[in-house]
C-alpha positions in Angstrom: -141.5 10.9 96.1 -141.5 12.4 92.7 -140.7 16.4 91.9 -141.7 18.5 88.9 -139.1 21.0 87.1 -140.3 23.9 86.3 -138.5 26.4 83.4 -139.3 30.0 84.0 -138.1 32.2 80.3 -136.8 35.1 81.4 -136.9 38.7 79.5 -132.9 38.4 78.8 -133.1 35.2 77.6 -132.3 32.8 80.6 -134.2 30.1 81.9 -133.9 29.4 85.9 -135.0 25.8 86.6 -137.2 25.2 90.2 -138.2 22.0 91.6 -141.4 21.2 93.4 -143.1 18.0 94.8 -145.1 16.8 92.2 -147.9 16.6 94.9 -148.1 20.0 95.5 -151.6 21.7 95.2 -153.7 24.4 96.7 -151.9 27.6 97.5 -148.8 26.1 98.2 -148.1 25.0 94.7 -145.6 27.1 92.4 -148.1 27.7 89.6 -151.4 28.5 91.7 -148.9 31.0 93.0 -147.6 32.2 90.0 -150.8 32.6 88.9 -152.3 34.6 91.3 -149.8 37.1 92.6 -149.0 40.9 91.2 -146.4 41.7 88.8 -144.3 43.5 91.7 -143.8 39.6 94.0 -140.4 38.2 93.9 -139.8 35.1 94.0 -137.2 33.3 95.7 -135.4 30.4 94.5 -133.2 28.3 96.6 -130.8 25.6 94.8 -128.0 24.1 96.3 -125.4 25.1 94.2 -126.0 28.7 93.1 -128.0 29.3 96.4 -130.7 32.1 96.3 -131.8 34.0 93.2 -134.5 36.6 93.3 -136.7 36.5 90.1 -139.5 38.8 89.7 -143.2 38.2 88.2 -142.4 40.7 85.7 -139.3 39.3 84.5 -140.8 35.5 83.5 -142.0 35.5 80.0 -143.4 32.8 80.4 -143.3 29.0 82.4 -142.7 25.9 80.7 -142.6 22.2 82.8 -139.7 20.0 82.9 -139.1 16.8 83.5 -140.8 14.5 86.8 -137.7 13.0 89.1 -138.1 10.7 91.5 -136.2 11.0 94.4 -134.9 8.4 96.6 -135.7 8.9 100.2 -132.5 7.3 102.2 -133.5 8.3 105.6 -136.1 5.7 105.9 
């Protein structure tokens, strides 16, 4: 399985990294729903370290793409 990193530029300066599989489409996918939602949505990212951050629309300057991982699946 492969994922794609997304930056998102915040208005202060920081950049928040998310993760997605890179098969993602349709609605599910970060950028059709970037895209399509109102300036009020939060979004909520999960990581395992810092845990959740809340980022609102209106807050991302803009969205840059990262790097493709490919992960190792060791349950099979």
């Amino acid at each position: 399985m492969f994922e794609q990193i997304y930056n998102l530029h915040l208005i202060d300066g920081g950049v928040v990294s998310i993760k997605e599989e890179q098969d993602a489409s349709g609605e599910s996918s970060f950028m059709n729903e970037f895209m399509s939602c109102k300036s009020e949505h939060v979004f909520c990212i999960v990581d395992e370290i810092s845990g959740f951050t809340y980022v609102p629309k209106r807050s991302i300057v803009y969205v840059t793409t990262g790097d493709v991982n490919e992960v190792n699946d060791f349950g099979s």
